[in-house]
C-alpha positions in Angstrom: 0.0 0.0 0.0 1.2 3.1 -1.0 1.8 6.3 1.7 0.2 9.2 0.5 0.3 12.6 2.3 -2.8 14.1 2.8 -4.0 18.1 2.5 -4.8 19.9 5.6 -8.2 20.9 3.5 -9.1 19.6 -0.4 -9.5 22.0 -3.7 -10.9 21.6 -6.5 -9.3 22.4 -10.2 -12.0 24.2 -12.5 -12.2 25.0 -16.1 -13.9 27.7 -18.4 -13.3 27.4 -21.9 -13.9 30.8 -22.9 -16.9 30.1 -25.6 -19.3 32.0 -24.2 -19.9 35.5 -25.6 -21.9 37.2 -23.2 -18.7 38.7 -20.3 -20.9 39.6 -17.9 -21.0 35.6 -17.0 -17.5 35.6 -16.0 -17.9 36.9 -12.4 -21.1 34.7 -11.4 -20.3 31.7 -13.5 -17.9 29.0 -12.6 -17.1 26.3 -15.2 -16.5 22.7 -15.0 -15.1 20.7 -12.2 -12.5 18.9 -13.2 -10.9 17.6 -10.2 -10.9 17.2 -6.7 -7.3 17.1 -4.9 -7.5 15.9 -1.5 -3.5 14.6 -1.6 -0.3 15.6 -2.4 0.1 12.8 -4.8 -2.9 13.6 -6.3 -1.9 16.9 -6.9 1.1 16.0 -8.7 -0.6 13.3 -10.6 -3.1 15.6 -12.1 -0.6 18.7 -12.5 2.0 16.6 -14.7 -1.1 15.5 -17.0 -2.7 19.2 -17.5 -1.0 20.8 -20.2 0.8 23.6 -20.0 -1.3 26.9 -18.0 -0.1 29.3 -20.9 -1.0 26.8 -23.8 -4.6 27.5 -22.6 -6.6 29.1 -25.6 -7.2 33.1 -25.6 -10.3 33.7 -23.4 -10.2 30.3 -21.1 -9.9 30.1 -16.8 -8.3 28.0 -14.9 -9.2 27.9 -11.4 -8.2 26.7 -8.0 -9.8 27.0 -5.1 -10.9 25.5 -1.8 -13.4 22.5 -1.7 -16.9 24.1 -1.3 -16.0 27.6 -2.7 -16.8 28.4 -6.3 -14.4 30.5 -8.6 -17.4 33.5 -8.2 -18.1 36.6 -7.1 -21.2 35.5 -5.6 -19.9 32.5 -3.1 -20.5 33.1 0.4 -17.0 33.1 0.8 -15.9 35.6 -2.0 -18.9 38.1 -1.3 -16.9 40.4 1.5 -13.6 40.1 -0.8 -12.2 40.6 -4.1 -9.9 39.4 -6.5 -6.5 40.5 -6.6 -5.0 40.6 -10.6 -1.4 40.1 -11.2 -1.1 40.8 -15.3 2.1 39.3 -16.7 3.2 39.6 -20.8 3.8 36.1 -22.5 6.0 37.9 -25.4 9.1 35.7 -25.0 10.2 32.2 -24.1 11.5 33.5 -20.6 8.3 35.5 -19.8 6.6 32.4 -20.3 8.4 29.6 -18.6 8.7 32.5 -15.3 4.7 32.3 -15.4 4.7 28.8 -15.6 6.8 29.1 -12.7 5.1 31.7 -10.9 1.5 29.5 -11.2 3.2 25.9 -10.3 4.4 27.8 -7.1 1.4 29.2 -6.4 -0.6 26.0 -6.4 2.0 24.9 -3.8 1.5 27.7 -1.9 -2.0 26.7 -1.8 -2.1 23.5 -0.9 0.4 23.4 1.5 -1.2 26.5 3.1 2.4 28.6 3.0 1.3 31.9 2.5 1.5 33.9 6.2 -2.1 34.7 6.1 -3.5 31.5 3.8 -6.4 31.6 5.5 -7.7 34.6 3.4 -7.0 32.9 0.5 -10.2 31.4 -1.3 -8.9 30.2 -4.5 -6.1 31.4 -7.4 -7.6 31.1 -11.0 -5.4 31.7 -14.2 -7.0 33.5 -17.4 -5.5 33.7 -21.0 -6.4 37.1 -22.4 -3.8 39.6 -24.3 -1.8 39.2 -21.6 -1.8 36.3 -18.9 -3.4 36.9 -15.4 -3.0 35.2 -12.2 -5.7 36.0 -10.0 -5.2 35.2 -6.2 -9.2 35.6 -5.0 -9.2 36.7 -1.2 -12.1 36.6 1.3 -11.5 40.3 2.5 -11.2 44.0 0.9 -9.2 45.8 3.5 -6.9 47.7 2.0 -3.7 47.4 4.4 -4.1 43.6 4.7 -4.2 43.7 0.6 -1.0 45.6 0.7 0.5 43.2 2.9 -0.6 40.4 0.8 0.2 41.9 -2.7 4.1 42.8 -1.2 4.6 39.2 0.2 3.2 37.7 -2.9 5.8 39.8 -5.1 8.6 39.2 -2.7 7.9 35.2 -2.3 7.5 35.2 -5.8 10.1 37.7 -7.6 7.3 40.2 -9.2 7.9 43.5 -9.9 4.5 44.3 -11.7 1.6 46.1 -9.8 -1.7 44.1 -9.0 -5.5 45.6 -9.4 -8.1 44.4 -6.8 -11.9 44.0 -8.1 -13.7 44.6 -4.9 -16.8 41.9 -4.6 -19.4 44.3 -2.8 -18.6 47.4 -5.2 -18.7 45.4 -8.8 -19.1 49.0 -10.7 -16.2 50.4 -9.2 -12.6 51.0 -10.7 -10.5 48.4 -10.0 -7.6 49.5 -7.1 -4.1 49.9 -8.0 -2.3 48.0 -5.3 
């Protein structure tokens, strides 16, 4: 029998594929479950088979996120928070394989519950658009502790580029440079 080593709590892989036309869906729909990973084993497993996150077409979502929170706005969970968008160009080979990197390290960071305060942290989603974003959804809108957050994540991670936060109880609202 083989050891496996399980999560302190599961998540769930999602997928959008992009084909719908209407983008007002994109905050209040979710996608497909694809997977449930309740080990780290698992994890890996189903990480070596997905292809590559910036091969995804133009348009598609890839999410992440905790078992019984949805990659929308609208979740119990997400309602009092936001979304906190890191926007990264995919113009050369090195831009691409550092967000590779960037994404594999933040699954890690999820599932082994690393960042200091990971208990804000509802899901991470990756989209494909003109340029790539990494979206780190978080259950709260105060603004110092999404200072904190943004400046750890861009130290633990190497990034220099700013972040936006959507806030989830002010949907009309520019998004905040952070």
């Amino acid at each position: 029998m083989a050891i496996t080593h399980p999560l302190s709590n599961p998540w769930i892989f999602w997928f959008e594929s992009g084909k719908t036309s209407d983008k007002s869906t994109s905050i209040t729909t979710f996608g497909e479950q694809i997977q449930t990973i309740c080990t780290i084993e698992n994890f890996w497993g189903f990480y070596e088979d997905f292809p590559n996150i910036t091969s995804v077409l133009k348009g598609s979502d890839s999410h992440f996120f905790r078992d019984k929170i949805r990659p929308c706005q609208n979740d119990d969970e997400n309602k009092n928070g936001g979304r906190l968008v890191f926007s990264f160009d995919l113009k050369t080979q090195e831009q691409t394989e550092q967000v590779e990197q960037i994404w594999c390290k933040l699954l890690c960071y999820c599932i082994g519950e690393i960042f200091s305060q990971h208990q804000l942290v509802n899901g991470v989603s990756f989209s494909m658009r003109s340029q790539a974003r990494i979206t780190i959804w978080i259950k709260t809108n105060e603004y110092t502790i999404l200072t904190n957050f943004a400046n750890d994540f861009r130290n633990d991670f190497a990034v220099t580029n700013k972040s936006k936060f959507y806030d989830h109880q002010k949907p009309l609202a520019t998004p905040i440079e952070i």
